[in-house]
Each structure stands twice: as C-alpha cells, then as structure tokens.
C-alpha positions in Angstrom: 89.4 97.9 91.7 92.7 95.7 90.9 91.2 92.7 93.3 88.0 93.2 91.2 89.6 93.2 88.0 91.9 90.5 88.3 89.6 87.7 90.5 85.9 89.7 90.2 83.3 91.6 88.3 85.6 93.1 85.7 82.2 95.6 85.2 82.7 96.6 88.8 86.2 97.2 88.0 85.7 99.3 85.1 83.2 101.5 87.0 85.6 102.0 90.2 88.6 103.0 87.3 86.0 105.4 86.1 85.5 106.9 89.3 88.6 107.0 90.5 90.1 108.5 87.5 87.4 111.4 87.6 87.9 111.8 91.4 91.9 112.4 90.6 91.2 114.5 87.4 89.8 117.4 89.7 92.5 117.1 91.8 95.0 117.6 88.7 93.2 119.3 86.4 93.8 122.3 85.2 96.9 123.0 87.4 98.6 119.6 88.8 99.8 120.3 92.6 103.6 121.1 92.8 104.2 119.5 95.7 105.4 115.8 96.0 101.4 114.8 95.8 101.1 115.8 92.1 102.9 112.9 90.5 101.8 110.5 93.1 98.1 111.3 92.1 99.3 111.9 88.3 100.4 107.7 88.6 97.5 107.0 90.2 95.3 108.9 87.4 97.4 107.2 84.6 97.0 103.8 85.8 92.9 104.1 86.3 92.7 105.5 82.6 94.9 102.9 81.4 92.2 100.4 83.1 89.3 102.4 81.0 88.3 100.7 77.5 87.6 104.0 76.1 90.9 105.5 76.5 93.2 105.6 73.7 97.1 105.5 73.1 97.1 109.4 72.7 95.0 110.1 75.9 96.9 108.4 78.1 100.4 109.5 76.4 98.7 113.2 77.3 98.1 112.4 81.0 101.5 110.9 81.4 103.3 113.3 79.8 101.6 116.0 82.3 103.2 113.5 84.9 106.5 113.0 83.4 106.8 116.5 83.2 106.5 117.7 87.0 109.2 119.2 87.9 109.6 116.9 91.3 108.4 113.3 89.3 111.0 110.9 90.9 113.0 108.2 88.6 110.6 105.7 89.8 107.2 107.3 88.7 108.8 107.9 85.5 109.5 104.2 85.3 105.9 103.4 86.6 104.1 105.8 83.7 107.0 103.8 80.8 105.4 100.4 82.2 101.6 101.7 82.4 102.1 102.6 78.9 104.1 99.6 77.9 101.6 97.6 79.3 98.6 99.6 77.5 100.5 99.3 74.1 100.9 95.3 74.7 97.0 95.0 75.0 96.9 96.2 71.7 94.6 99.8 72.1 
C-alpha cells in the first residue's frame, strides 16, 4: 500500500489501507492481545487509518490511545503512534 501511495494508484492505496485496517480491527477489537503482538498490530492499525481520508483527528487519537496504553507498548511504538499523529495533524484533517 505505501509503494502504491507514494509512486501508484493512490485509489489502490486507499482501498488496501481500508483493508488492512479492517483485517487488524478484528484482531484488536474488542480486547487488544496482551502479548508483544498487540501493539505491533495496534501501530500497524494506526498507521492504515491514518492513510484513510475518512478518518478524523479523534478516531485515530482513540486507536492510538488503545496502543499507547498496552501495558507492554515499547518506547519506540510510543514514538511511532506521536509521529503517525504528528504527521496526520500536519496534513491538516
């Protein structure tokens, strides 16, 4: 989907976000695993919403903050989700 976005059908792109951001949704939703998979996916999940035109500020501040939460999220995802959101806020949604 990034190769798409950045160099192809941005359409394409959009529609492979989607998928994968539904995909990881069952996987997190309602109970996020506790293992060390949970915020791996939870990045993962955050980054393809923040790809979705649709998504606001508020909806992606609610995935991450499921993320941020985890009780194993490493110093590094935490610093992943701050740029996925600093990144989302610069576009201007």
């Amino acid at each position: 989907a990034n190769y798409e976005f950045k160099y192809g059908d941005k359409v394409k792109a959009i529609e492979l976000y989607r998928g994968t951001a539904a995909m990881l949704k069952t996987y997190l939703y309602p109970n996020m695993p506790v293992g060390v998979f949970g915020p791996m996916a939870g990045v993962s999940y955050v980054r393809a919403l923040s790809m979705l035109p649709e998504i606001t500020l508020a909806e992606l501040e609610e995935a991450a903050k499921r993320v941020l939460e985890h009780k194993i999220c490493r110093d590094y995802q935490k610093a992943e989700i701050q740029n996925i959101i600093n990144s989302f806020k610069a576009k201007g949604k």
